[in-house]
C-alpha positions as CSV (number, residue, x, y, z in Angstrom):
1,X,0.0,0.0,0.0
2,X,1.0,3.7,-1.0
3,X,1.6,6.0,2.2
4,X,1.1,9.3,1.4
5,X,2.2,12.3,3.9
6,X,0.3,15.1,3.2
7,X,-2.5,17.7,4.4
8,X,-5.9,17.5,1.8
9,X,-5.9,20.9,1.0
10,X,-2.5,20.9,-0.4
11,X,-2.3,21.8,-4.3
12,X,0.5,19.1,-4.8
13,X,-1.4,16.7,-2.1
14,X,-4.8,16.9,-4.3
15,X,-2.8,15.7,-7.4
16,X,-1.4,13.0,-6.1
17,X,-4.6,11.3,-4.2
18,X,-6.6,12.3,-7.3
19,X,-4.6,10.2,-9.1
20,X,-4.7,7.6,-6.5
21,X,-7.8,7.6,-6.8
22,X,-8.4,7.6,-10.5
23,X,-5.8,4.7,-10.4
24,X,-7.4,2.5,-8.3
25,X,-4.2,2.4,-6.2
26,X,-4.7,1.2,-2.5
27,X,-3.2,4.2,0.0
28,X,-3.5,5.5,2.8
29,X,-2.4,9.4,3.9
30,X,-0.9,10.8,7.3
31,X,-1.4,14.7,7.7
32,X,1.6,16.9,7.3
33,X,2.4,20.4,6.4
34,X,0.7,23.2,7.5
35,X,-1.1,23.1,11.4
36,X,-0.2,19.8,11.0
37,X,3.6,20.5,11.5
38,X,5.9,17.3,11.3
39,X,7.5,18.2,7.8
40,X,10.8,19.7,10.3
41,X,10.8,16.3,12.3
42,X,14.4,14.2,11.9
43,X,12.1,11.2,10.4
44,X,10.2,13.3,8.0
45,X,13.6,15.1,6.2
46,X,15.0,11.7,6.1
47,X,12.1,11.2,3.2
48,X,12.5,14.7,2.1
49,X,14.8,17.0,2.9
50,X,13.1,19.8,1.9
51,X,10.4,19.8,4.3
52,X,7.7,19.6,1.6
53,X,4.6,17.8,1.3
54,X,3.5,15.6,-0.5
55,X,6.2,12.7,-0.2
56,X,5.3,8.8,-1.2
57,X,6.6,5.5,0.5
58,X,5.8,2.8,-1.9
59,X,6.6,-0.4,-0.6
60,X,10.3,1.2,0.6
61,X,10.5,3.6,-2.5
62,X,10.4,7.0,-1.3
63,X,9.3,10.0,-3.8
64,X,9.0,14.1,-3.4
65,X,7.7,16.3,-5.7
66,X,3.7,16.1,-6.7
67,X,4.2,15.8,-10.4
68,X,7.2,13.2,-10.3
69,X,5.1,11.1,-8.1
70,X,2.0,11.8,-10.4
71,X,4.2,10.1,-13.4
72,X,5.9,7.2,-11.4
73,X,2.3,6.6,-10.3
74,X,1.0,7.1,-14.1
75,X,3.4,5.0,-15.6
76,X,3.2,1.8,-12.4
77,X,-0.9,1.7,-13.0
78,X,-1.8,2.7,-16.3
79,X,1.1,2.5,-18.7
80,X,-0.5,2.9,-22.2
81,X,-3.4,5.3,-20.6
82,X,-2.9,7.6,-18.5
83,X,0.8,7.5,-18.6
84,X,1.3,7.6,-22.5
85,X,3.2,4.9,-24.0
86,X,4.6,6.8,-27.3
87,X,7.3,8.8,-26.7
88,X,6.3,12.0,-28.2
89,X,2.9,12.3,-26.7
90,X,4.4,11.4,-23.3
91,X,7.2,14.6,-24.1
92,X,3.8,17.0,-24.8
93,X,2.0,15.4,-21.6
94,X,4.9,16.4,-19.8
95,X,5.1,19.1,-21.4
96,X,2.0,20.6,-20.2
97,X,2.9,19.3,-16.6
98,X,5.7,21.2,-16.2
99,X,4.3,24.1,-17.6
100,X,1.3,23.9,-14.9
101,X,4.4,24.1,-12.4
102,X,6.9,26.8,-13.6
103,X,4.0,29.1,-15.2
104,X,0.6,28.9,-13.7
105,X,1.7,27.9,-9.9
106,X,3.7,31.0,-9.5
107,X,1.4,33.4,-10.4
108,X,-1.4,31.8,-8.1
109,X,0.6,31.9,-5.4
110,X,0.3,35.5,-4.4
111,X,-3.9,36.0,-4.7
112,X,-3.7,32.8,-3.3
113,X,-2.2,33.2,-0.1
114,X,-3.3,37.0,0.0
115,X,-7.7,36.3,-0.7
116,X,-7.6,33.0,0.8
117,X,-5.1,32.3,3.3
118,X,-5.5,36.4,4.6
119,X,-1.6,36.2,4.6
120,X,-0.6,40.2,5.6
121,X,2.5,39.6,3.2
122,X,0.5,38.9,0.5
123,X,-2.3,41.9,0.8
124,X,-1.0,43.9,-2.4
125,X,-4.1,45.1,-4.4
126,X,-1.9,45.8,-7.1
127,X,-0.1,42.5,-7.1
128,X,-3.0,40.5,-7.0
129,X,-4.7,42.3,-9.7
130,X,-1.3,41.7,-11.7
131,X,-1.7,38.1,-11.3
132,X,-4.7,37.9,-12.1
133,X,-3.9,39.5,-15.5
134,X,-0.8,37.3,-16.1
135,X,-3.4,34.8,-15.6
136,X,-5.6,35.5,-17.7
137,X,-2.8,35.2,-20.5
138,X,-1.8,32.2,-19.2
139,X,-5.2,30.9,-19.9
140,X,-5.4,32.0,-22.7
141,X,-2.7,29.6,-24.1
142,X,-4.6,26.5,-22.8
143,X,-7.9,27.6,-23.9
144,X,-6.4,27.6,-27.4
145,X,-4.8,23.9,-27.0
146,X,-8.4,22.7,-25.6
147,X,-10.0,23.9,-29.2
148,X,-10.3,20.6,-30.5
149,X,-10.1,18.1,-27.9
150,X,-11.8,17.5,-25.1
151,X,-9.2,16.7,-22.4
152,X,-5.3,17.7,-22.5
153,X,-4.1,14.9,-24.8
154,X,-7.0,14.3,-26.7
155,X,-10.3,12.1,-26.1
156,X,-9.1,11.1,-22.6
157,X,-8.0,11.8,-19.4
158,X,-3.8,11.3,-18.7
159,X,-1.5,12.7,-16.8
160,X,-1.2,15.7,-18.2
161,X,-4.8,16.8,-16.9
162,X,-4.0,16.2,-13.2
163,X,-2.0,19.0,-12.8
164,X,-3.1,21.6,-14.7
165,X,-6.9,20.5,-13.5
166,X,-6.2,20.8,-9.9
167,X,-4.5,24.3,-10.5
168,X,-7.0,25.1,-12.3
169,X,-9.5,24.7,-10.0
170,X,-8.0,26.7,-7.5
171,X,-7.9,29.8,-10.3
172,X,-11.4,29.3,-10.9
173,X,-12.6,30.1,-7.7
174,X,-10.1,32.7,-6.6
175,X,-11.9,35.8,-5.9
176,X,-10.2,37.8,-8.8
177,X,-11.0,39.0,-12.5
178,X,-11.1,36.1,-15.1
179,X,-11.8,36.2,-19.1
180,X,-14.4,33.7,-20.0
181,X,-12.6,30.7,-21.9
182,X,-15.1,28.6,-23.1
183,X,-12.3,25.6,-24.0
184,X,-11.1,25.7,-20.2
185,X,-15.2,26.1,-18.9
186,X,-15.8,22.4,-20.8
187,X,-12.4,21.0,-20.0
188,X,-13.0,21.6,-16.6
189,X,-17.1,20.3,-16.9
190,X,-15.1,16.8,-18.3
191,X,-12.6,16.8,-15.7
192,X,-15.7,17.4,-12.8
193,X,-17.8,13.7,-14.2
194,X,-14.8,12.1,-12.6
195,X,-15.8,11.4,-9.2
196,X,-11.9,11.2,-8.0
197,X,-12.0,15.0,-9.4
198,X,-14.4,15.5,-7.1
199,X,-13.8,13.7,-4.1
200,X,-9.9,15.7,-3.8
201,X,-10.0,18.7,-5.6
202,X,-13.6,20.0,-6.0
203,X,-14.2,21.8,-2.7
204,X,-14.0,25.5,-1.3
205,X,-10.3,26.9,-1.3
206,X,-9.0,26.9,2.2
C-alpha cells in the first residue's frame, strides 16, 4: 500500500490522491504540512529533505515532488493510458505538466495566499490584480490547445490533466477577474464527471 504524507488541501497533495484515486491504487495518507507541523521532524527530512509535502513510500520507495510522483504513479498503473506509451505524446503530456508548475503555480501563489489564506505579506491590491492579469494570458494559451479536444491529450484523461486540473480549480474560484474561456469552462465540466475529481479537488479553497 502507497503511504502518502500530506495535508488534503495541499495543491500538490490533491494531485497526487486524485490520481490515487483515478488509479485504483490502494493508499492511505498521514497529515503533514501546514497546522499539522511534522515536515521539520528528523524522520520526515530523512524522506525529504526539503520539508515539503506531499512525499510517497511505496513499498520502501520514497518519492518528493507532486508531479514526479504523479508520473511514477501514471506509468506503475496505467502505462499505455494515462501515462502515455509513445514517446512524443508522453514529451507533450509532460510538457503541459511542467508548464502547470513553472508558469501557472507561480502566479497563483500571491492571490492565493493573499484572498484566501489572509496572509498580511500577500495583501497587495496591485499585485494580485497583476496576477490575475498574467493569468488571464496564461489561460489564454490552454484555452487555445483545448480547441479541438476534449481533455489535454486528446479524447481522454492522462496525466497531463491532473495538474493543470487541480490548479486550475483553484484559479477558478479565486476571488479575482477572469476572461471567460469557453475551451477551459468544458475542459474543466469533463474533468468534474470524474468522481476522483471530485472527491480531492472539488471543494472550497482553504
Amino acid at each position: 500500500m502507497i503511504t502518502i504524507w500530506g495535508r488534503i488541501n495541499s495543491l500538490n497533495v490533491m494531485k497526487v490522491l486524485w490520481t490515487c484515486d483515478e488509479l485504483d491504487a490502494p493508499f492511505r495518507r498521514v497529515d503533514a504540512g501546514g497546522e499539522y507541523g511534522k515536515v521539520d521532524d528528523i524522520d520526515f527530512r530523512l524522506m525529504n529533505p526539503n520539508g515539503r509535502v506531499p512525499v510517497i513510500n511505496d513499498d520502501g520507495f520514497l518519492l518528493w515532488e507532486s508531479n514526479p510522483i504523479v508520473r511514477y504513479l501514471c506509468y506503475k498503473y496505467a502505462l499505455g493510458t494515462l501515462y502515455p506509451a509513445d514517446v512524443r505524446s508522453r514529451a507533450v503530456a509532460e510538457q503541459w505538466m511542467d508548464w502547470q508548475q513553472t508558469t501557472i503555480d507561480p502566479l497563483l501563489e500571491y492571490p492565493y495566499l493573499g484572498l484566501v489564506r489572509r496572509h498580511p505579506d500577500y495583501r497587495d491590491e496591485g499585485q494580485i490584480q497583476h496576477a490575475a492579469f498574467l493569468l488571464n494570458q496564461v489561460y489564454a494559451v490552454l484555452d487555445a490547445h483545448l480547441a479541438d479536444r476534449p481533455y489535454v491529450m486528446g479524447n481522454d484523461l492522462t496525466m497531463a490533466d491532473i495538474p493543470l486540473g487541480a490548479a486550475t480549480w483553484r484559479w477558478q474560484n479565486l476571488p479575482i477577474r477572469r476572461e471567460e474561456f469557453s475551451n477551459v469552462e468544458s475542459w474543466m465540466e469533463a474533468l468534474q464527471s470524474h468522481e476522483s475529481f471530485r472527491k480531492h479537488v472539488a471543494h472550497p479553497l482553504a
